[in-house]
N, C-alpha and C positions, 0 to 999 in steps of 0.2 A: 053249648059248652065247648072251648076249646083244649086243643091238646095238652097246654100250661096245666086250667083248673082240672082235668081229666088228671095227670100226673101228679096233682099237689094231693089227690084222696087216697092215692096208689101205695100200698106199704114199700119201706125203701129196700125190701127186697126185690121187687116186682119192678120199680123202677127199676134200677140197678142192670136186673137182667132187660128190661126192653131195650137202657142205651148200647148192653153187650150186642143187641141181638138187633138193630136199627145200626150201628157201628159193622158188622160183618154182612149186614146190606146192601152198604152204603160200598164199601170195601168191591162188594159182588160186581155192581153195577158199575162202579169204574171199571172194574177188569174186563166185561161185558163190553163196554162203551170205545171202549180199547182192540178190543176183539174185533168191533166194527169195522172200524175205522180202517183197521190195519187189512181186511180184506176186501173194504169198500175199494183202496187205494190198486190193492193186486186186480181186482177184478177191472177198474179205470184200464192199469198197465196193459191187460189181457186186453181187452178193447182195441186201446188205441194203438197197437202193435199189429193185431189184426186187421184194421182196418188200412193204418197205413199200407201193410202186407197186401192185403186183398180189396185196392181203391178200383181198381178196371173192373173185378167182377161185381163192386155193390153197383160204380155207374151201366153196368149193361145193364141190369137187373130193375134198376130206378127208370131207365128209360123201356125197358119191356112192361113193367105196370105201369108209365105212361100209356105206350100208345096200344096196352089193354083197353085202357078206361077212354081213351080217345074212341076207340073202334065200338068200345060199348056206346057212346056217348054218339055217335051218328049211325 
């Protein structure tokens, strides 16, 4: 059965309220979607601020768990 024949047996009260109530869902999940987005981008910001900031200490760091694994590795 799909959602159509589902809603054609539905009094049109019941419909009625499901598109209110499927409308202020729909509404949520943009705002939500939006929420994302807009922190996804501050957290990138925070990132790539920091890293340009702090390039010398991630390459000491990359090359001390190099030659970690080098010295484990012989």
């Amino acid at each position: 059965m799909t959602v159509e024949e589902y809603l054609e047996h539905q009094p049109e009260e019941e419909t009625a309220d499901s598109k209110q109530i499927s409308s202020i869902l729909d509404s949520e999940v943009e705002v939500w979607h939006r929420v994302h987005w807009r922190l996804s981008e501050e957290l990138f910001l925070f990132w790539y601020i920091w890293l340009k900031d702090n390039t010398k200490m991630v390459e000491g760091f990359v090359e001390e768990v190099k030659s970690a694994l080098n010295t484990r590795q012989t």
